[in-house]
N, C-alpha and C positions, 0 to 999 in steps of 0.2 A: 659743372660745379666750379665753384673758385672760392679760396681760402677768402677770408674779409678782417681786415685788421678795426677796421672803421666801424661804427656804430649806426645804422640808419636810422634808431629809434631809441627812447630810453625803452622801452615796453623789448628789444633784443636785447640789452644791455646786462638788463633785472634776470633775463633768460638764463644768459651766456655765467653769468655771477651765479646765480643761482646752483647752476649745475656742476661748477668749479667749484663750489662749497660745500658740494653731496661728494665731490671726488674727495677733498679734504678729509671730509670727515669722516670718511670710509677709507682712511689710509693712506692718500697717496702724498708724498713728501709736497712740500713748498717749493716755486720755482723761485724765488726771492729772498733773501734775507730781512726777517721782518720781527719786531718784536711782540707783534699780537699770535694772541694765541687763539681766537676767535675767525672760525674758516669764512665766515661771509667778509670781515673784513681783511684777509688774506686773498682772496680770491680778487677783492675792488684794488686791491695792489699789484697784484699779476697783471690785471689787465691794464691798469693804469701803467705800470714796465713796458708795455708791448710782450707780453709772455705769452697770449692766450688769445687766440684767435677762433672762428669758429667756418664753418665750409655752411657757402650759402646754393643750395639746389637751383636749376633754371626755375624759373616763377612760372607757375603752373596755375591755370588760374581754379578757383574754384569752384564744381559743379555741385547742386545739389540733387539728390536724387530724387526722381518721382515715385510718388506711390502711389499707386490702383487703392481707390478706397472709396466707401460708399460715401453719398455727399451728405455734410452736415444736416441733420432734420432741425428746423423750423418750427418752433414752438409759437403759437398764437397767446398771446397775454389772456 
């Protein structure tokens, strides 16, 4: 695991914001001096400070799982 100050995508970005503005709103003080009172755009300021970083896991690739199942029936028109 390693912390990530950096952004690799906006699709992390919307992530990382996103769940900083569920902490917000459920209580947890500002790490910024800010005059909105609105937690998604408090949250785009944190991160935009460098306040708020997120821990990226080793990449692990994804498997899908197989399923035993009977095979599609074939309908004749």
């Amino acid at each position: 695991m390693s912390i990530e100050k950096e952004y690799d995508s906006n699709f992390r970005y919307v992530l990382v914001a996103a769940r900083r503005a569920r902490q917000l709103q459920n209580g947890a003080e500002p790490m910024v001096p800010t005059r909105s009172r609105k937690a998604c755009r408090v949250a785009q300021e944190e991160i935009a400070a460098g306040k708020v970083a997120y821990v990226r896991t080793e990449d692990v690739p994804v498997v899908k799982p197989e399923i035993d199942a009977p095979e599609i029936p074939k309908f004749a028109p």
